[in-house]
N, C-alpha and C positions, 0 to 999 in steps of 0.2 A: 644395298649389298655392294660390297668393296670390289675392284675387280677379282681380287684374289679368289674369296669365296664364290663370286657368281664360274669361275676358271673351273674349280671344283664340281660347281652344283652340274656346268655343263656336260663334265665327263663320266661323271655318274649317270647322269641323265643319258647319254650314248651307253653306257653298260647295258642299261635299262631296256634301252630304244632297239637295241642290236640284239637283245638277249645273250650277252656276254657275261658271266659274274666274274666280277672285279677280282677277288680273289685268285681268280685261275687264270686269270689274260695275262700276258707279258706285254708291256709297258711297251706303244707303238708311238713312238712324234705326232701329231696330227699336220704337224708339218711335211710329212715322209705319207702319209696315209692318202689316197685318195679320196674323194667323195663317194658316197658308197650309194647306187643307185635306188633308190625308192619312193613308192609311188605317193606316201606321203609327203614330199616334199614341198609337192604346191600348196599342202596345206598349212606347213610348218611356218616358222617367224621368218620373215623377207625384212630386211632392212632399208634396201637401196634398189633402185628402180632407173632406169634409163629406157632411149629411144637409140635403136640404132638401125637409121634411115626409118625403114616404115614400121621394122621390126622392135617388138618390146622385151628386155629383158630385166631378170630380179636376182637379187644376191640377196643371199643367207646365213641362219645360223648352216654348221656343219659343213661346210664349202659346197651346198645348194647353192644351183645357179641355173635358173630356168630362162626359158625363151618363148617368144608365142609372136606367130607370124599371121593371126587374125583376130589383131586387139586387143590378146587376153581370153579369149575363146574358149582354149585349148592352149597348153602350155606343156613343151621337153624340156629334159632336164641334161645340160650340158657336161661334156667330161669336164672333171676341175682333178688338177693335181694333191689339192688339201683335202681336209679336212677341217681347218681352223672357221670360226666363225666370218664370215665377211661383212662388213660394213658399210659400201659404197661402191659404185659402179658409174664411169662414163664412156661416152662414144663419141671420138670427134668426127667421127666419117661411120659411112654403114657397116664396114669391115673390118676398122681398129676402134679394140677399142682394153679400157684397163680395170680393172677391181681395185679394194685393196682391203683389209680385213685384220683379225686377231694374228699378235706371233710377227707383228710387220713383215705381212705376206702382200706381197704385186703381183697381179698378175694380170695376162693378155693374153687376146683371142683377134686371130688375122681372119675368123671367118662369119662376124656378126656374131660372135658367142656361143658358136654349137662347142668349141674344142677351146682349154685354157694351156698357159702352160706358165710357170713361176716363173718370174724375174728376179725379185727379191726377198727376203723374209729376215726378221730381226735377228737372225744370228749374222748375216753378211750385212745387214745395215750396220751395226755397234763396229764391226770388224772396220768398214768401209770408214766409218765418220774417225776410229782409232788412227788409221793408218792416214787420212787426208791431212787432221788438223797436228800428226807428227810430221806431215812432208811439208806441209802449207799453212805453217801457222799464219792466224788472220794481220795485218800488218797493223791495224787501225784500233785495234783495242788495248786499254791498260793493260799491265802487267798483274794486276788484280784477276781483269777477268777474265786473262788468258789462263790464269790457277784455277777460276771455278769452273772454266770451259773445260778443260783438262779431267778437273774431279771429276764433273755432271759424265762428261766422257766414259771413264776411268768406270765408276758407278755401272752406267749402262752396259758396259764389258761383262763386267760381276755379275748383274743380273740378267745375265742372256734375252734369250726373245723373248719376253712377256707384254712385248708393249704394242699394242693397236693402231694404227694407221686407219683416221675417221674421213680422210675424205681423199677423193681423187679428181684432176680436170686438165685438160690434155686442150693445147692449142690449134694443136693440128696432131701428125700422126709423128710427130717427131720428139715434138716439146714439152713436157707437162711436168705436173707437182704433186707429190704426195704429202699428206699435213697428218698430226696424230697428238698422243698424250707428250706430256714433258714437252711441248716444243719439236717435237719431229718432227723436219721440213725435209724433202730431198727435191731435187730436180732430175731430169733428164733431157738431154739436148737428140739424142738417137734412138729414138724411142725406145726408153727400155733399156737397151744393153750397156749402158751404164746409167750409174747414178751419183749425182755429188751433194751432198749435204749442206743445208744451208742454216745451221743449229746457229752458226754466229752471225747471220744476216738478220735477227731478226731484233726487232726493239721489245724485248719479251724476260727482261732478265729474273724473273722468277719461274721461267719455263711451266708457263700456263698453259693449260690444254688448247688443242688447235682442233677444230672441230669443221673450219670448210673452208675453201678455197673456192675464188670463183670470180670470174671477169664482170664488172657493171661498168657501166657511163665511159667506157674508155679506161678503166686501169683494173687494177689486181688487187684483189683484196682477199684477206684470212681475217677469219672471225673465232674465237674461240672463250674462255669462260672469262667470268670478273667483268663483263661487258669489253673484251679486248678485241680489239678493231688493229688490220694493221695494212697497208696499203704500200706495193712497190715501187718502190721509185728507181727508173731505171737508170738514172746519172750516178747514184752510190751503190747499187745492187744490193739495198739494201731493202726489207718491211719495214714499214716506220710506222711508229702507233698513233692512231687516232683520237681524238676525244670526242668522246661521248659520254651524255652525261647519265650511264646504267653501269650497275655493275651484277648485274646476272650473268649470263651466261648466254649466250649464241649461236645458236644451232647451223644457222644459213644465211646465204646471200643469193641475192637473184635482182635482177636489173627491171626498174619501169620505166619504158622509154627513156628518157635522158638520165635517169635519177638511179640511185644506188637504194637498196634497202638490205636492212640486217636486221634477223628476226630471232627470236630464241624465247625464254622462259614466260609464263605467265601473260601469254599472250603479246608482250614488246616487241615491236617494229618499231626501226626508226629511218627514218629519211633522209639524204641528202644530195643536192643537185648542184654542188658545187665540187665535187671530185675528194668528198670529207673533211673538207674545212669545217661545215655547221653542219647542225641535226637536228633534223623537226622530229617529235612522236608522236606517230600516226597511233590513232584510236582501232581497235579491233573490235571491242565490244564482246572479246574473250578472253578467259582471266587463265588455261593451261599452256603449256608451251606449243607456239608454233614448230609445227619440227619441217614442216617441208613446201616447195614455193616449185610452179613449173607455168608455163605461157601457155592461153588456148589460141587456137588456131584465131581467131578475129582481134588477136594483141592482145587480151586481159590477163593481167599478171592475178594469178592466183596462189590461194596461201593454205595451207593444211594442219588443222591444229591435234594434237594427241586426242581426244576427244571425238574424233571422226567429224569438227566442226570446216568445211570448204569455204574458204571467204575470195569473195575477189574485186576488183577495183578496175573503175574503170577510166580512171583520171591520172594515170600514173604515177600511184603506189601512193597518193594523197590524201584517199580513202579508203575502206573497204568493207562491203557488205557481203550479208548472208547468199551462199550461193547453191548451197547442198549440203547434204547431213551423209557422211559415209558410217554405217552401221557396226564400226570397230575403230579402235586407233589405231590412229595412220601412221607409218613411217615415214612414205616416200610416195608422191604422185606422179602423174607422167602423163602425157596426155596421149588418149588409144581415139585417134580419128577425129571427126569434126564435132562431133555431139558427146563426148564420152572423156570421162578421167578412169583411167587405171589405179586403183589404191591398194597399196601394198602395205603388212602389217602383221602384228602375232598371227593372223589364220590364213595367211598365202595373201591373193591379188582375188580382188574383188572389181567389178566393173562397174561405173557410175556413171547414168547413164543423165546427160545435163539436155536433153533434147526439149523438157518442160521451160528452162530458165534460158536458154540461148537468149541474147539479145541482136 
């Protein structure tokens, strides 16, 4: 389903779900709309999953965004100011921390997740990236492709917010990146209260989707479809694309010990311990997409396939074997305490309990 149609199926689906008939509602933003509290929520589709400090939270369809301060036990459901789908959630500290979701919606909570509030949403991103690359044209690129930078610009105006922001990761409470469809990169240097685009920093000139951000081995890297790898280099300020030799698509990145890994369709992981120069591909032994990667407490990087299949490795990210079967497809793992994975996914957060497989 195209985004357009699933944009649709969703809001019918809220008519539905609210008991509203569509005919009679008058046409509310879900940008403008808050989350509307209910007690289905834990059980609804969670996407994205974080730790923030002991505490665990989940993002969702409908601007659902739960919290659970006994591992997943019991879970509240925090205020959020949308109502747009959300897609991904991190925390660099216990108490800040950022979402980001359908409608290129940001958003942050100063109190571990109980309270959100908007930063950004794709009508002030297209507005934002308008008015930057007219004040700041980039000095370093052709006159070719300051015309398609301009058009792709120009385009995203016309078509107001419709476009998704898939991942978010924050260095501290100041710093971070939002990544998404077409190439949407932003940064922020103050946490939040502003944002600067970085559409032409990136070595991506087909504006392929951008599906994660995420720190391994010492540097910065986005991962997104066509097998597109792309790693910061801070002397040009620019992403520079990698080679790798897949061309699927890339859900995640997550670090084993010294080594970089990038995981996505059809079970593909691939390796490398030289900062992206080469790539080893690591065997999984499962053929659906990896969609999700988080550390247990005793260092094992572990790996989450759509299938509810748990694999993990113990030799940093050189191998990886069977480690747990979670009874749904996973979105997003997290790790809930010493013996335990949190698994988030279409039926809310499930607890998985690894106390048999500990090594």
């Amino acid at each position: 389903m195209n985004h357009g149609l699933r944009t649709l199926a969703l809001l019918l689906s809220a008519f539905v779900a609210y008991g509203l008939p569509a005919a009679a509602t008058a046409f509310a933003d879900r940008l403008d709309t808050p989350a509307l509290p209910s007690p289905l929520a834990q059980r609804g589709l969670l996407n994205g999953m974080a730790r923030a400090g002991e505490r665990l939270v989940a993002v969702g369809e409908r601007g659902h965004i739960l919290w659970s301060d006994d591992l997943g036990a019991t879970w509240l459901q925090a205020h959020v100011p949308v109502s747009v789908d959300l897609t991904a959630v991190y925390f660099p500290s216990a108490l800040r921390g950022w979402a980001v979701g359908h409608d290129g919606v940001v958003l942050a909570t100063r109190d571990g997740g109980r309270h959100w509030e908007r930063q950004l949403d794709g009508r002030l991103a297209v507005q934002l990236m308008q008015t930057h690359y007219a004040a700041h044209p980039p000095p370093d690129i052709s006159p070719e492709a300051m015309a398609a930078l301009q058009a792709d610009v120009a385009r995203m105006v016309e078509e107001g917010a419709d476009k998704p922001f898939l991942d978010v990761w924050f260095e501290n409470d100041s710093t971070g990146y939002v990544v998404g469809l077409f190439n949407l990169i932003f940064r922020t240097t103050d946490g939040g209260t502003t944002w600067q685009p970085l559409f032409d920093r990136t070595d991506n000139p087909q504006r392929l989707h951008l599906y994660a951000v995420r720190p391994a081995a010492g540097g910065l890297y986005v991962a997104g479809e066509q097998g597109l790898v792309l790693k910061f280099d801070p002397a040009t300020q620019r992403f520079k694309a990698l080679s790798v030799a897949y061309r699927g698509t890339f859900f995640g990145i997550t670090a084993a010990d010294d080594a970089v890994l990038v995981y996505g369709l059809r079970g593909h992981v691939f390796r490398s311990e030289d900062g992206g120069a080469h790539w080893q591909q690591v065997p999984t032994g499962v053929s659906v997409a990896i969609t999700s990667a988080t550390q247990l407490a005793d260092g094992r990087t572990v790996l989450a396939g759509q299938d509810g299949q748990v694999l993990a490795s113990t030799d940093g990210g050189r191998s990886f074997a069977p480690l747990a079967r979670a009874a749904r497809p996973v979105s997003s793992i997290a790790r809930a305490g010493a013996t335990a994975l949190a698994v988030a996914g279409p039926r809310g957060v499930l607890s998985l309990s690894l106390a048999s497989v500990v090594k």
